[in-house]
N, C-alpha and C positions, 0 to 999 in steps of 0.2 A: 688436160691443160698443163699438170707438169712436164709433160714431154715437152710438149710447145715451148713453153719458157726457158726448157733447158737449152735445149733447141736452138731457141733464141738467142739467149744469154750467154749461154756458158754453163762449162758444168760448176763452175764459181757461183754461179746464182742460186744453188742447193743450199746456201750458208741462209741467203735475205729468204727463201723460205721455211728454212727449219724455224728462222729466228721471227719469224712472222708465225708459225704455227706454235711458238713457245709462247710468244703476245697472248696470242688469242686465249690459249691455254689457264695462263697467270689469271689473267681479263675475269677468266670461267671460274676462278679459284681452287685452281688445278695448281699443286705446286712443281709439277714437274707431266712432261709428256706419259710416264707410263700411269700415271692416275688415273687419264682419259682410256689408253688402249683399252678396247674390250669391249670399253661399256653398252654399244650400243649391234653386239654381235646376237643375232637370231639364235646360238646355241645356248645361248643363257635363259632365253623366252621356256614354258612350260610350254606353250603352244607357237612354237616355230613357225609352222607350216600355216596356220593364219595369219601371222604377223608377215611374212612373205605374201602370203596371196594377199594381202589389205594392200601392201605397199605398191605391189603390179596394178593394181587398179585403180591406185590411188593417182598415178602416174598414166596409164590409162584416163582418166577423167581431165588431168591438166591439162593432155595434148588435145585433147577435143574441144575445151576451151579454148584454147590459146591455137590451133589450127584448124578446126571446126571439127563436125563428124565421120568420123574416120571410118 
């Protein structure tokens, strides 16, 4: 979706999305973007490898929802 936009936009519109993902950031009471980096990386998990396979299925089960039985 950011290509898209850029795409779109211009490469000028990289500014209204950093400054949209500062927003959101602030919002979360993040004082700054590298507070967030990381946090939500599988190499930090004790147990990576089921945190990855929950998430495939998890995503698995939406699409079967929302497109039926696949």
């Amino acid at each position: 979706m950011t290509t898209s936009a850029l795409l779109r936009h211009g490469r000028e519109h990289a500014r209204v999305l950093l400054e949209g993902l500062e927003s959101w950031a602030h919002s979360k009471g993040f004082s700054n973007l590298d507070d967030a980096r990381g946090l939500l990386s599988t190499t930090r998990e004790p147990d990576a490898e089921s945190r990855e396979r929950a998430g495939y299925v998890s995503v698995l089960e939406a699409a079967g929802r929302t497109y039926g039985s696949l």
